[in-house]
N, C-alpha and C positions, 0 to 999 in steps of 0.2 A: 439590395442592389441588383437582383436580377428581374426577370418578368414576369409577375404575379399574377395570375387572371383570375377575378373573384365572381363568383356566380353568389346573385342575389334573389329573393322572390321576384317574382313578376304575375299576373295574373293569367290565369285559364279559365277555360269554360266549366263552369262549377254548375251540379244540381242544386236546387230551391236558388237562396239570394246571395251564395258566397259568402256568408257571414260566419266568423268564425270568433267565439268570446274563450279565453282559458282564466282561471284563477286559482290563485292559489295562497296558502296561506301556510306559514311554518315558524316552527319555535326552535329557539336556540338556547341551550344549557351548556353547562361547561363540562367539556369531552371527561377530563381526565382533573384531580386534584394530587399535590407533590404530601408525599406522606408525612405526617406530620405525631410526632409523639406526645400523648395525655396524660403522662402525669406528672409534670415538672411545671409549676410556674415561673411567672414574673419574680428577678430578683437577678444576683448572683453567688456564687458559691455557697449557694442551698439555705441565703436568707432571703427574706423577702426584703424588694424594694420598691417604692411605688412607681419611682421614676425611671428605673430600668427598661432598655429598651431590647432586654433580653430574657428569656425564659430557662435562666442556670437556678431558679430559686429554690422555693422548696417543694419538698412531693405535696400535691393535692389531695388533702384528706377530708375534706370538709369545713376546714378549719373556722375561725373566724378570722376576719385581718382588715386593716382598713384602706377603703381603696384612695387612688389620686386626688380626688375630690371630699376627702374625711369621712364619707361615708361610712358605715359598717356592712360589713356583708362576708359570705359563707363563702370560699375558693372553690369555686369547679371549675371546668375546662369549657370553652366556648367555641363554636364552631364558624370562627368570624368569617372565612371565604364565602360558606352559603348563605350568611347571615346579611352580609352586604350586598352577593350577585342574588339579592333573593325573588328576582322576579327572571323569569326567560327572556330574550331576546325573540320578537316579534317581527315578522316580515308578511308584508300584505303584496303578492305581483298581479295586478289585472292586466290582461290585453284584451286589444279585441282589434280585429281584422276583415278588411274587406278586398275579396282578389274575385275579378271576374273578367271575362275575354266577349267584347262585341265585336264583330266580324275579323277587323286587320289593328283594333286597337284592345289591348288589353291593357287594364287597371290594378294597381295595388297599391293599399293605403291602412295601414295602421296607427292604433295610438296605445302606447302602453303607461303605465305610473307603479311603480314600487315603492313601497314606504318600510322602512326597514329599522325599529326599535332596539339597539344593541341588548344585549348583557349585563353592558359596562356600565351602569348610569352615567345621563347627562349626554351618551351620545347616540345620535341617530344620523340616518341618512335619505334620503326622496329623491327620487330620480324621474324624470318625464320625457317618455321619447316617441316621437311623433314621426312618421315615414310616410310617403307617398312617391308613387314611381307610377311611368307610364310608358307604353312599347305600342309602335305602330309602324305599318308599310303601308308605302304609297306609292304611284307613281305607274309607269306601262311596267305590267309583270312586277307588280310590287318589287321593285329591284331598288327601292330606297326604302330605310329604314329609319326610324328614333328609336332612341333610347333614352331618358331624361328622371332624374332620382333628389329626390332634396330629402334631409334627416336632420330632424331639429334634436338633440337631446339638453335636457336643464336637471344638474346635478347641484343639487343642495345640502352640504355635510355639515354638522353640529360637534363641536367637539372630539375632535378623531381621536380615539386610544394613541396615548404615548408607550414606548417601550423602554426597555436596559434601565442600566444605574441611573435612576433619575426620580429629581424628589415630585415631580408631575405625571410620574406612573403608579397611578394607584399599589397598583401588584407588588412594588419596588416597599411599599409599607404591609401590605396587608400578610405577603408569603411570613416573614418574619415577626411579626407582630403575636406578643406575650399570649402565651397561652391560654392566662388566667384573666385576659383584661377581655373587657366587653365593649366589640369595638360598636355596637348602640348605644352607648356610653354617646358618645360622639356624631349621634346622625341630627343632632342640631345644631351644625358646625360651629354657629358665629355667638359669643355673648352679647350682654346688652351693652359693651363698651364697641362694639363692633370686630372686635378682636378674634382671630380663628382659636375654636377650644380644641384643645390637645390637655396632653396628661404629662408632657416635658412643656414647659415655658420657652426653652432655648434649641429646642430640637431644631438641625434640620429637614427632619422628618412632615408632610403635610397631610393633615384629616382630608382620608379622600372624600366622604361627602361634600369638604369645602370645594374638593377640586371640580366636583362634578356640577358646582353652582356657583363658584367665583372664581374659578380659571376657565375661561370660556373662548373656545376658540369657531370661526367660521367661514367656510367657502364656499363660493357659488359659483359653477362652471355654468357657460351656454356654451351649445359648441353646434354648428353648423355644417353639413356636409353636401355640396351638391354637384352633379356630373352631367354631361350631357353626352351621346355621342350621335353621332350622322355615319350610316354606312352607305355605303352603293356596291352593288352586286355587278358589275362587269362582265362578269362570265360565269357561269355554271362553277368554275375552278376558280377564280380569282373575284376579291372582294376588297376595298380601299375603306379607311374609315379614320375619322378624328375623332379625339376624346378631348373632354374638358373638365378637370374638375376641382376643388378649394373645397379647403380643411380652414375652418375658422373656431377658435373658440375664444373667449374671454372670460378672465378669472376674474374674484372680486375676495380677498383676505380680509378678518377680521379679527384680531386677538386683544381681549379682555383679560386682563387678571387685576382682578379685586386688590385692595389692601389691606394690613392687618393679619399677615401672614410670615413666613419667615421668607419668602420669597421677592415680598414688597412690604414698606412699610403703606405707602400710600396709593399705590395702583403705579401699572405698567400696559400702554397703551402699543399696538403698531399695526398699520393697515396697509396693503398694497392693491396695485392691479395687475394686470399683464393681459397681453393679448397678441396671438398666437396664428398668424396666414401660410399656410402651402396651397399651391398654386400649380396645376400639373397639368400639360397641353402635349399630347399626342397623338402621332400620323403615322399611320400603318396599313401595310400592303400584306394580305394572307394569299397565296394560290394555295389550291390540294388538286389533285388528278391521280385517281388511281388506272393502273394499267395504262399507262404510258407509253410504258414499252414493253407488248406482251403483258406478266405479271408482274411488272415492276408498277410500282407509284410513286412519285415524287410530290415535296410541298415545302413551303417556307416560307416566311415571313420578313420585311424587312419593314423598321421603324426607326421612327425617334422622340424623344423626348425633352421635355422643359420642363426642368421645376426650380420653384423658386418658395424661398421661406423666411420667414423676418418674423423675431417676435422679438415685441417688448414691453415694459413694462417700469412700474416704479413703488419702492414699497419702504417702510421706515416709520420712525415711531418714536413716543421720550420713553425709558429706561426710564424714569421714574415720575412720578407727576407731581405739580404743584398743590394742586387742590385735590385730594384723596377722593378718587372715584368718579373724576370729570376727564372723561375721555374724547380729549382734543388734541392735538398738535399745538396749540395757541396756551396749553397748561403744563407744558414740559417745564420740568426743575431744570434741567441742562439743556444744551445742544440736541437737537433733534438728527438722529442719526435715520440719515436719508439716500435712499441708493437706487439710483436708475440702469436697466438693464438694455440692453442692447444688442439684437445680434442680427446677422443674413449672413444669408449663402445659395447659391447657385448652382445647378448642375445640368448640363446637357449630356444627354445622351444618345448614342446610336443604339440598334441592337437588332438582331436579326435570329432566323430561326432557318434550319433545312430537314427534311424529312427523305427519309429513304423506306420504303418497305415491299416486301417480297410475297406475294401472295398471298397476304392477311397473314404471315406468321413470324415472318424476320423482320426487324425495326430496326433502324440508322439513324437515331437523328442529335442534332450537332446545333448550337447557341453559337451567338458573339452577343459580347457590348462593349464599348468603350464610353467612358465616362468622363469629364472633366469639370470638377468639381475648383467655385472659387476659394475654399480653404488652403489649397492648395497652393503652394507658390508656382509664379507662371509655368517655370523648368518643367516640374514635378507633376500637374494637374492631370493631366491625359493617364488613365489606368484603363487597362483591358485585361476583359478575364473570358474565358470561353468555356464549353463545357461538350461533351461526347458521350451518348449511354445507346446501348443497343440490347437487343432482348430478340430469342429463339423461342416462340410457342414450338415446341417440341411436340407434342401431343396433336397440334392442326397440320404440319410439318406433316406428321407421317401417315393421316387419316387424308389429309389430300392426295399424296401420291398412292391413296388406294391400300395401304397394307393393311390399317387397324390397328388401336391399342386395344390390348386386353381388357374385357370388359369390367374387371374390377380396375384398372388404371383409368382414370378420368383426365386427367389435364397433368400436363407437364411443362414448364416454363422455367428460362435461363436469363439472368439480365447480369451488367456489367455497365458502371458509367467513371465517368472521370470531371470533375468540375471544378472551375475556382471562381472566389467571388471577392473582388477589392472591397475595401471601404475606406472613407477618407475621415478628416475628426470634425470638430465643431470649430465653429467662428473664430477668428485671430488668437490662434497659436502659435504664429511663424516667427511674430518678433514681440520682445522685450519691451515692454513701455512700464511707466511710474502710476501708481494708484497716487490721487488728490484726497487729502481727509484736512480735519482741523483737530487740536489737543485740544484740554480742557479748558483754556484760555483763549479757546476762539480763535489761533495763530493756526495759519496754514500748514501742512506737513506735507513729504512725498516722499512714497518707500518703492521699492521695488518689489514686485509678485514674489510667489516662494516659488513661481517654478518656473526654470532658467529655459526658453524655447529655441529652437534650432528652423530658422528656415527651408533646409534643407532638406528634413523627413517627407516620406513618400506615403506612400498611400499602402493599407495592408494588404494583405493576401494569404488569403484561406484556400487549400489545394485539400479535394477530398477523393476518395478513389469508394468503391460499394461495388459487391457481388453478391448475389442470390439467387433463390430458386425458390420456387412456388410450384408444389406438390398437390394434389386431389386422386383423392382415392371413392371408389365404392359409391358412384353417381353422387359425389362432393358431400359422401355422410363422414368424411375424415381428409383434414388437410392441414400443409405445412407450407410456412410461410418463413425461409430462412436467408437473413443478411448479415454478411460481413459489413466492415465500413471501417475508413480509415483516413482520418484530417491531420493535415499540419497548419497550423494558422503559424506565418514567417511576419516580417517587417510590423510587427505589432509596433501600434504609439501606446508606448509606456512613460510611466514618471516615476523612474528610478531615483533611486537617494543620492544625495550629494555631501559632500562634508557640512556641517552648518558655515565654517568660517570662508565657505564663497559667498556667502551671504543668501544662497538660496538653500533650498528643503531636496528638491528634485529639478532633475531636470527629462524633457521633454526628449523622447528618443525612438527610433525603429529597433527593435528591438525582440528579441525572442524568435524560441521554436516549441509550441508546444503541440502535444501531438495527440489526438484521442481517438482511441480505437477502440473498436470493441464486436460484439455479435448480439444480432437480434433473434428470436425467436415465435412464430406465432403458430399455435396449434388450436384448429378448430374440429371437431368434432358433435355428431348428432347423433348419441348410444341410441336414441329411439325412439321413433317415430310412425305413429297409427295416421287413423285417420282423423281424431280429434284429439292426439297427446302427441305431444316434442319436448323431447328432452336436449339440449343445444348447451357446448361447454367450450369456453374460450381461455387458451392460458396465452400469456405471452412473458418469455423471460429476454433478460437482458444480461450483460456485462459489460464494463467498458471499464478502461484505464484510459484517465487524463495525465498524462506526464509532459514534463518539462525537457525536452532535448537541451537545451539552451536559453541563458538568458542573458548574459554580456560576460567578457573576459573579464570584466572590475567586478559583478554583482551574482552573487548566489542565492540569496535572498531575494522576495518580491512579495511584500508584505501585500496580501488581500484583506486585511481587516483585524479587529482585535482589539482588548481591551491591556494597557500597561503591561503586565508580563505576559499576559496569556498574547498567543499571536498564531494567525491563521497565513504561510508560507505557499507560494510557488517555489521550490528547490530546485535549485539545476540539478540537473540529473536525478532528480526524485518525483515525486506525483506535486500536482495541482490540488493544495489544499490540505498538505502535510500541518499538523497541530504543535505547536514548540511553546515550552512553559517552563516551568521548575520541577527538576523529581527531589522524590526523597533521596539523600543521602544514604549510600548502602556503600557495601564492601567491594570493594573492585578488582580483588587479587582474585586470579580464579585458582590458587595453589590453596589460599586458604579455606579452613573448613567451612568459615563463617561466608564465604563467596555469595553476595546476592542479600544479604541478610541487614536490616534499617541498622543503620549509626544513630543512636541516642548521645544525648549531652548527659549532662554528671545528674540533671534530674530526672531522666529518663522518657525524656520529651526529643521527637523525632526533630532534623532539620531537613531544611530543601538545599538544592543547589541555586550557589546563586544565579547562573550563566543557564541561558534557553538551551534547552535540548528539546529533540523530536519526541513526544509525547501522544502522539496518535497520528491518522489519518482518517481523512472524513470519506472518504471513497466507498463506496459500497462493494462487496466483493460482486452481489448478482441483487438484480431485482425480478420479482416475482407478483402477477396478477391472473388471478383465476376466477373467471366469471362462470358461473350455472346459471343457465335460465332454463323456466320449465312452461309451456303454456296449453290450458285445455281450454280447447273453443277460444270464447273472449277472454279468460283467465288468466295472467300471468305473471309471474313471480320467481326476482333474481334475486342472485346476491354477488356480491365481489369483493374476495380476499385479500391484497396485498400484500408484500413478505418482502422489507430490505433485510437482507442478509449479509453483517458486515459493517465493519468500516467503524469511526468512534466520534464521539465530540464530547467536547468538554459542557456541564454543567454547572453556569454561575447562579442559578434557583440554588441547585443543592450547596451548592459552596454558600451563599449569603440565611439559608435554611442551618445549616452547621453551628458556622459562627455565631447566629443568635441563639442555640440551642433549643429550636424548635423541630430541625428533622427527626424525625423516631430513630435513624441513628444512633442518637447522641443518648438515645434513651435505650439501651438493647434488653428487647424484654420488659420494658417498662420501668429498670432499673438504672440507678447510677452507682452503681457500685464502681469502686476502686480495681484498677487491671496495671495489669506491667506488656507493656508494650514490646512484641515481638521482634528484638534485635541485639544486637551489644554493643559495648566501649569502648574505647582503650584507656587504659589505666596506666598509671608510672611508669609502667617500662616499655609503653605503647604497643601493648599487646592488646589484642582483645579481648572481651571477657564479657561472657551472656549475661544481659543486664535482667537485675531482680529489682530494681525500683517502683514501686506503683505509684500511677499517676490519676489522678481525677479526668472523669469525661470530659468537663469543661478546660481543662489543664491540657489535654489533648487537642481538639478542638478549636482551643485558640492558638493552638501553635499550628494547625495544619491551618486554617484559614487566616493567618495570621502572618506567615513567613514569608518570605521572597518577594515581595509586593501587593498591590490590593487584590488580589487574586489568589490569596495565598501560595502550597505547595501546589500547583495547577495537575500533578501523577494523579492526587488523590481524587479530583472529580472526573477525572476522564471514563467516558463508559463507553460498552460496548454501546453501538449505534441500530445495531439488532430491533427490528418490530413487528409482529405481524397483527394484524386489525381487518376488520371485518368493516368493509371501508364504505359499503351501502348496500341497502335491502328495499326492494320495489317486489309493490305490489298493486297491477292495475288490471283494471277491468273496461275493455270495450261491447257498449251495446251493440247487437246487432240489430244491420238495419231494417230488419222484419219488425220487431220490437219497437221500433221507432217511424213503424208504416203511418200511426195516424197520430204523429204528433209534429210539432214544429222543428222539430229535429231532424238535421242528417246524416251529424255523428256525435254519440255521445262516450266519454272517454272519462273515467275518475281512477285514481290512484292515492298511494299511501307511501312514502320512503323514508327512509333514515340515512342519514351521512352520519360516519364514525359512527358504529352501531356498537361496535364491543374490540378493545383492545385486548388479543389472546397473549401476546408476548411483548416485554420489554422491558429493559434495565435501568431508567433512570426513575425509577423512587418515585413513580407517579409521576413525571416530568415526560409531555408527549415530544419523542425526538424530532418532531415536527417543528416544533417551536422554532422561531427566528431571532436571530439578534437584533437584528435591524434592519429596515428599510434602507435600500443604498449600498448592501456589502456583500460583496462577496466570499464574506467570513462563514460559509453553510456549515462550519464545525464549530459554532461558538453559539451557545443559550445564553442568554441573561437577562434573569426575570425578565422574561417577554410572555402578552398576556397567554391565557391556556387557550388551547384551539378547541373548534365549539361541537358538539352533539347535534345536529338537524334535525326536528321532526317537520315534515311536510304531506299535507294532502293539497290536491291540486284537483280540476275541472277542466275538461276542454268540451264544448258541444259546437254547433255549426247548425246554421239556418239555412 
């Protein structure tokens, strides 16, 4: 919501024809795998079972046994992750580009296509994006200008990876899947009754090769971009100009799933559309003059703005079909459940700019906007936010008035700024209306939304305050680059909870104060430099705390995401993103000796609490990146560290890893021998007393992933959030252009990198703390089984004609 100004290519006067081709092509593997233990089979309590869909059986010796399918065959371990992702993921990106300047008109026009083969089988992605732009003056003293840009891109995706609890994420089967079964067993998903094969009849578990050939999902984005602007130059200092531009795209949804599944008996059909217009017209006035008055200079800007946006769409489908595997709307078993979308909104804007500066080394300058936004109720619509930053080159400061910085002191600089930025919500929020549906009987119905709206909310406002200083030493072979910062984001629209029995979930509110502060750090240095060798090193650290000042007199909680007991928290008076779940029960007197120490039951099997308690934070203490780069002549070659330090989240991989008794955990040493569980009892006279019961691994096991809800004890998967990785490695070579005197060449440019090269540290059991819950949450403390992030190998090409 403030004012953006985006510099784009344009063409210039280029040697030979301006042509310029890059490619590249790179393979993707999977970064990291979750540890997994080899010697325990399919079965449980150390018999074998065929139909098991856990790995408590027996050790693997060789043995003979007979599998799901009566077969005979010898028990070993199988290594089904690589066995299934056994091909790389493949990406193909060409471009090619033409940028070149004839007199007052200059040209640029690209076309690119990337085709980009997952990991995942079944899915892929193609992308085609096409640019042309054109810049010219005209007119007495060229004192008018164009500007004019059109951007076609057409995105075509195949099956997108699903993630979490969910029997359509592959990973959701294959993490936990028997150690002893051979999931190639299985890669000719369908029998000849058309039926998916599996190795349970009743599972709701799905053979991911079926998913990746008869659950089949597709989208096709176009999406259009184009601008135009007209300037005229008035005066050396002042310059007027309108802009024009629209954002279009339209989608086109397509989802398939086969029948013969546990998902469908006979096929499950639904298709949408949607399409999507902004629309943005603005008029603006820039003056600049320096020395105005003496060494003063003055400058600003005043505009405004229109935009306008409207999408919509319509998308719906039969939940089951008549005739197995004919996908029409015209072969729905039931009611076709059909739902059209609808939305706009409007906003005009003012917004202005003022500049103040002192002899090329003191800065003054100061924003406005107001905005009014039709989400808004009429009252309320009108939001103004403004904003003030000024900055002291110190180092021109004092070389102007003739003194001199010391010649190892190169540059010195001070800044301070103060800003706030409203924002308003999406489409009719302000009042209460009934949704139309029909029951099973085709009879009309009408319910109310779950969440209860208030006409009356305003618009938010984010207030941030930053200080720094920008340091150079030793003719800029060492410098620092250091910022404070500090936001409150106030009047938040939130959807707090409501009791269920007002008949809503949430209600719709202003609300909150969260605050995030913190300090930046950026240190560059150049230990050494000839005349064909540089050695150039970049660190930049960070720290921040997100906390919650406030969030309403009735609510202390403000759930961000999470699965049944596990739950990702805003706390009043605590951080943004606190982790709350089930601990183990332990002792709580701190007089007694046993203080802190696991409460077992009479079998000496641990419990949880039932009631959430704070059980981590996802917050990082500090973040850490260190780049080296080294280049001789055309030579050059980096690399870059990363280091979060800090902070935790819970793992539902290793928690759903557990309970099937496939983590190496569960195996310690390769063993399952019988242990007694470090805690004690209380006994008759409720005393306590150190327990000596032993208990089996799987006996453990299913009681820690087993207790307090689907999530089990949620203490026991919490890990440290700690990782350091080695997070890319380049290596490229530019010809020189002597070398390329008598070829068609006028630059030629090849390279080699790696993304996620080598994880040097981390706690979760082969599980990269990178992983996501989900798409859509703001839960950043919560895994569950979400795919593994990928290893890059890339060479790439750029030359020019």
């Amino acid at each position: 919501n403030g004012v953006i100004l985006i510099t784009t290519k344009t063409g210039r006067k280029n040697d030979g024809l301006g042509i310029t081709v890059s490619s590249s092509v790179s393979a993707e593997t999977i970064f990291m795998n979750p540890k997994l233990q080899n010697a325990y089979g399919q079965g449980s309590d150390g018999a074998y079972d065929a139909l098991s869909s856990s790995s408590w059986g027996p050790e693997i010796t060789g043995q003979e046994y007979t599998k799901w399918n009566g077969e005979k065959a010898r028990m070993t371990v199988y290594d089904n992750l690589n066995a299934y992702f056994n091909k790389p993921g493949i990406n193909l990106t060409d471009n090619i580009a033409f940028s070149q300047q004839y007199n007052n008109v200059s040209v640029y026009t690209s076309l690119g296509r990337t085709d980009d083969w997952s990991k995942i089988p079944g899915a892929d992605l193609s992308r085609t994006n096409m640019t042309a732009r054109a810049t010219t003056k005209f007119g007495a003293n060229d004192k008018w200008s164009t500007d004019t840009k059109v951007q076609y891109v057409k995105t075509n995706a195949q099956n997108r990876p699903v993630g979490g609890r969910n029997a359509s994420n592959p990973f959701f089967t294959m993490y936990a899947f028997p150690r002893s079964l051979d999931i190639l067993d299985f890669s000719n998903p369908v029998d000849d009754a058309g039926k998916m094969v599996w190795y349970q009849k009743t599972s709701p578990q799905i053979n991911p090769y079926w998913l990746s050939k008869y659950r089949l999902s597709n989208d096709v984005r176009e999406r259009f971009l184009m601008s135009g602007t007209l300037k005229y130059q008035f005066t050396e200092w002042l310059t007027g100009e309108i802009r024009g531009g629209t954002d279009m795209y339209f989608t086109q949804y397509d989802n398939k799933t086969y029948g013969g599944s546990p998902l469908t008996d006979t096929g499950r059909y639904s298709f949408g559309q949607d399409k999507f217009f902004e629309n943005n017209y603005t008029a603006l006035f820039t003056a600049q003059k320096d020395n105005v008055f003496g060494n003063w200079g003055l400058g600003g800007s005043l505009g405004g703005n229109l935009m306008h946006r409207k999408k919509t769409g319509i998308s719906g489908g039969p939940d089951e079909l008549l005739v197995r595997d004919l996908f029409t709307f015209g072969n729905a078993k039931n009611n076709v459940n059909a739902e059209r979308e609808y939305n706009e909104k409007k906003i005009n804007s003012v917004f202005g700019t003022a500049q103040l500066n002192y002899g090329g080394y003191f800065f003054l300058d100061g924003t406005f906007r107001n905005d009014w936004s039709s989400t808004l109720h009429p009252d309320n619509r009108s939001f103004f936010y403004p904003s003030i930053s000024t900055s002291l080159v110190i180092s021109d400061m004092i070389n102007t008035q003739g003194k001199g910085m010391p010649s190892w002191f190169t540059y010195a600089k001070v800044r301070a700024s103060f800003a706030q930025v409203g924002n308003d919500l999406d489409p009719y929020q302000l009042y209460n209306t009934y949704w139309i549906g029909k029951d099973p009987e085709n009879n009309a119905t009408a319910g109310t939304n779950n969440t209860l709206f208030d006409p009356g909310v305003r618009s938010e406002l984010i207030s941030s305050w930053e200080a720094g200083t920008e340091l150079r030493f030793f003719n800029n072979r060492l410098g620092f680059d250091f910022a404070w910062y500090k936001s409150n984001a106030r009047r938040q629209l939130l959807n707090l909870p409501m009791d269920p029995l007002s008949g809503y979930g949430s209600r719709k509110i202003n609300a909150g104060n969260i605050q995030n502060q913190g300090i930046e750090l950026m240190i560059n240095a150049r230990p050494v430099e000839t005349k064909d060798f540089a050695w150039n090193m970049q660190a930049n650290i960070s720290t921040n705390r997100n906390t919650i000042v406030e969030l309403t007199d009735d609510v202390k909680l403000y759930s961000l995401g999470g699965y049944d007991n596990l739950q990702v928290y805003a706390t009043a008076g605590g951080n943004y993103g606190e982790i709350y779940g089930s601990k183990f029960k332990r002792v709580t007197d701190k007089n007694s000796p046993h203080y802190g120490k696991l409460i077992v039951d009479a079998n000496g099997l641990p419990n949880g609490t039932p009631e959430k308690e704070k059980v981590g934070d996802q917050q990082a203490d500090m973040l850490i990146g260190v780049t080296n780069s080294f280049q001789y002549k055309g030579l050059s070659f980096s690399f870059l560290i990363d280091s979060r330090i800090g902070g935790e989240m819970f793992s539902g991989t290793n928690f759903y890893l557990q309970g099937a008794g496939t983590a190496a955990i569960t195996a310690p040493g390769g063993k399952r021998d019988e242990f007694i569980v470090d805690g004690v009892y209380l006994d008759a006279n409720n005393q306590y007393q150190v327990n000596t019961t032993k208990v089996t691994q799987q006996e453990y096991w299913n009681r820690v992933t087993g207790d307090t809800g689907n999530l089990g004890i949620s203490e026991a998967n919490i890990y440290n959030a700690t990782n350091i990785r080695v997070r890319n490695v380049q290596l490229n070579y530019d010809f020189n252009r002597t070398l390329l005197k008598n070829t068609p060449f006028t630059r030629l440019r090849m390279g080699v990198s790696v993304n996620n090269a080598l994880m040097i540290k981390s706690y979760l059991n082969g599980v990269d703390p990178e992983s996501v819950f989900a798409i859509g949450t703001n839960a950043v403390g919560f895994e569950n089984t979400a795919p593994p992030t990928s290893r890059t190998y890339l060479f790439n090409v750029t030359f020019g004609f």
